[in-house]
C-alpha positions in Angstrom: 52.5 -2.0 -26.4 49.4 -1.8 -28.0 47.4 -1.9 -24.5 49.8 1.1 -23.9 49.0 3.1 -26.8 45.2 2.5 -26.6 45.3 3.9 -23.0 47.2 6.9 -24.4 45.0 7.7 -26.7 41.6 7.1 -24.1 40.1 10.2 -23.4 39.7 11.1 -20.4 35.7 12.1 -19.9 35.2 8.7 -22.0 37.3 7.2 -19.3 35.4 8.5 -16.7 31.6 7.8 -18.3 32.4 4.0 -19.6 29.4 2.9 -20.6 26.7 5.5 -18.5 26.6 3.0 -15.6 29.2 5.8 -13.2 26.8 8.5 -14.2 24.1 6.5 -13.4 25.7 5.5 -10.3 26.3 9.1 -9.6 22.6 9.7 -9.5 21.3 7.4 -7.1 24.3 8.7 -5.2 23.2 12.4 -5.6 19.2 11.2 -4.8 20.7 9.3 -1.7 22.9 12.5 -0.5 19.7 15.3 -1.2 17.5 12.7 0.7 20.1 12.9 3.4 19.9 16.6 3.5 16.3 17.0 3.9 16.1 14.5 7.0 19.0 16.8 8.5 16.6 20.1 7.1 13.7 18.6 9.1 15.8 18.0 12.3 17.5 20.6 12.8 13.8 22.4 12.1 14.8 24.8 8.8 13.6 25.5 5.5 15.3 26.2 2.7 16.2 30.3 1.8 13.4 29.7 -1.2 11.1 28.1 1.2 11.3 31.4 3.5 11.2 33.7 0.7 8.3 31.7 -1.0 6.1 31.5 2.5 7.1 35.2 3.3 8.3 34.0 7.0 10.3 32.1 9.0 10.2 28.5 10.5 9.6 30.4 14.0 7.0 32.9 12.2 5.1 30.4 10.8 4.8 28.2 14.1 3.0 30.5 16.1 0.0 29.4 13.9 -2.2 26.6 15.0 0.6 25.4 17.9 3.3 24.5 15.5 1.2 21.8 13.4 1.8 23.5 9.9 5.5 23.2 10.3 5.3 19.8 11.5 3.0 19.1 9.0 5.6 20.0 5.8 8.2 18.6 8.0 6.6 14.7 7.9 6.1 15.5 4.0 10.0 16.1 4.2 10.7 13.5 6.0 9.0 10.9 3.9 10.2 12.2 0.7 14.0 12.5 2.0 13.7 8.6 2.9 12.0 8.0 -0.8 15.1 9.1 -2.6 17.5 7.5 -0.5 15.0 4.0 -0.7 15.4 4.8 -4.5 19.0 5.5 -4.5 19.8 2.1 -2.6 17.7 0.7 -5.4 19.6 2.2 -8.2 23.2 1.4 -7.1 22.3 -2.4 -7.4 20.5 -2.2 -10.3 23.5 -0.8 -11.9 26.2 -2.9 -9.8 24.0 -6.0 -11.4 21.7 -6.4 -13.6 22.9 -3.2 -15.9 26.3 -4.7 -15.9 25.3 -8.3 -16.8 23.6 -6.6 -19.7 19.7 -6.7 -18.6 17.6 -4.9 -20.6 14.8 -4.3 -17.9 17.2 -2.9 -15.7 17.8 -0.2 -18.7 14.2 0.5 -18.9 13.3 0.7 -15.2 15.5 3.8 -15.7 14.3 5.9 -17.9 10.9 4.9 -16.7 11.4 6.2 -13.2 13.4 8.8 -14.5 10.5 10.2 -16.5 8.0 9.5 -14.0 10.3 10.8 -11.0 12.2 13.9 -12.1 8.6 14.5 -14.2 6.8 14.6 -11.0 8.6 17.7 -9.7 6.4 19.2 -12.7 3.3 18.1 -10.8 4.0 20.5 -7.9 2.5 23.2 -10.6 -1.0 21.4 -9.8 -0.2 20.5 -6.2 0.9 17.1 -6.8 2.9 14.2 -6.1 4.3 11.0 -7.7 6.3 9.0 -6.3 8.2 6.4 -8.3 10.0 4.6 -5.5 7.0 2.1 -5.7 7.8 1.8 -9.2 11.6 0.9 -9.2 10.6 -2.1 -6.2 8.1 -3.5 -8.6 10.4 -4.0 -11.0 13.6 -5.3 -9.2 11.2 -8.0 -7.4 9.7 -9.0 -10.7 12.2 -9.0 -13.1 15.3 -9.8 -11.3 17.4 -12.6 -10.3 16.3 -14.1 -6.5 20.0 -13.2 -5.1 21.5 -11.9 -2.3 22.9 -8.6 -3.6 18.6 -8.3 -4.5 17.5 -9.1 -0.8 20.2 -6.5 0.9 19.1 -3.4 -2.1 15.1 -4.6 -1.0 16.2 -4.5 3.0 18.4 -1.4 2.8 15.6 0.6 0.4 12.2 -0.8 2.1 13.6 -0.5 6.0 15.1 3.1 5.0 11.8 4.5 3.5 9.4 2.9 6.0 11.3 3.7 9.3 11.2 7.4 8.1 7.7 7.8 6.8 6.2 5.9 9.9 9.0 7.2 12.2 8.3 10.9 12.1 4.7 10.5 12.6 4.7 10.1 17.0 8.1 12.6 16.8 5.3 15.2 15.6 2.8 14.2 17.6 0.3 12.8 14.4 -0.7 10.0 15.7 -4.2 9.8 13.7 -4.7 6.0 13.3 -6.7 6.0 10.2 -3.5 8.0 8.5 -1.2 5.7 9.6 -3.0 2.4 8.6 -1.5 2.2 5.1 1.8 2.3 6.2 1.6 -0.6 9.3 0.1 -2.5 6.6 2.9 -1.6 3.9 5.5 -2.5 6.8 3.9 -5.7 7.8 3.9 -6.8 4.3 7.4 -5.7 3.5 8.7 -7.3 6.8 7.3 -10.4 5.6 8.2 -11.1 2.6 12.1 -9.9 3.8 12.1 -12.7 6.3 10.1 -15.2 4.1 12.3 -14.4 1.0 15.6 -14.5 2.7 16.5 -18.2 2.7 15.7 -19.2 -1.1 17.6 -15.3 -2.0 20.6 -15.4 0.5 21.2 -19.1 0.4 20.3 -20.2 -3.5 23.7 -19.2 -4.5 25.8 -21.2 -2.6 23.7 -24.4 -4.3 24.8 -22.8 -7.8 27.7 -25.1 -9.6 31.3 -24.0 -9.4 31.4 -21.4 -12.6 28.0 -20.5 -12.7 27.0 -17.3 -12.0 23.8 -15.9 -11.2 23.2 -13.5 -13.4 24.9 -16.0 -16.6 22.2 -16.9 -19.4 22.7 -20.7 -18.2 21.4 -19.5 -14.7 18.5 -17.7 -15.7 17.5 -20.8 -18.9 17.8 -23.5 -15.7 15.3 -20.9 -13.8 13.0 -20.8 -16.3 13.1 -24.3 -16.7 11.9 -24.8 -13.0 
């Protein structure tokens, strides 16, 4: 009965928000979903009504200067950023499936860091800017969480989705400047690395783990930093 009357008396927004971590969810859902729709923007080859309205023409206006390469150009900008919020969006669903819900505080902090830096950055655009706090969020998750599976698939799913766009639309547009494109083999060859170097001791650790003990338990993480 009295499970009965507390429901009862649960609102229903309070219900809904728990303790932050759906809203939270909801935004790296949201990031995930607007990166989504400027990869289909680029493909399908459209701006957006205040893009037009800003440039004072039209995708098809402004491609008749310099052979298309200015359209192209903001195009592979899209590109790249649309795959940095969904990267960043992978990266927030785990770090609020895990180590938000086991009570983490660094996964609390890489929040409102990013946040700040992130949804800031759109402020730098008034000084022809960019941050980008995708970097950021990885930095964190690698060095301050647990070596698990659920870690290893967010790293795969984030890394693979922002490198196969931002290297991916380079020959599609036909920049194919080496020096440009250095950084990024580099990043990829790293990233690739580590994924296939880290995947045994992060896929396979937990099934060594004794029955009952979880990894993200404070008996888990006081035998790891016993090690």
């Amino acid at each position: 009965m009295n499970g009965t009357a507390h429901s009862r008396d649960e609102s229903l927004v309070a219900s809904l928000i728990g303790d932050g971590r759906p809203l939270l969810a909801l935004v790296a859902v949201s990031l995930m979903l607007s990166g989504g729709f400027a990869l289909f923007l680029s493909a399908t080859g459209h701006f957006l009504p205040h893009d037009v309205r800003f440039l004072g023409m039209d995708t098809e206006q402004l491609c008749g200067i310099h052979q298309c390469r200015i359209v192209h150009f903001m195009f592979h900008d899209r590109v790249s950023f649309g795959g940095a919020l969904i990267a960043i969006g992978w990266l927030y669903l785990w770090l609020v499936q895990f180590p938000l819900r086991a009570g983490e505080p660094w996964a609390w902090w890489v929040f409102v860091i990013s946040g700040i830096s992130g949804f800031g950055s759109f402020l730098a655009y008034l000084g022809y800017g960019y941050l980008d706090s995708c970097g950021l969020i990885l930095f964190f998750c690698v060095w301050c969480g647990l070596p698990t599976k659920s870690l290893w698939q967010a790293l795969a799913l984030a890394g693979g989705t922002g490198f196969v766009t931002a290297i991916g639309i380079h020959p599609l547009i036909g920049y194919t400047d080496l020096t440009h494109r250095a950084p990024a083999y580099a990043g990829v060859a790293m990233f690739v690395g580590g994924i296939i170097l880290s995947y045994k001791p992060m896929c396979r650790s937990e099934m060594a783990l004794p029955a009952g003990l979880s990894p993200a338990s404070p008996t888990f993480e006081a035998s790891r930093s016993g090690n």
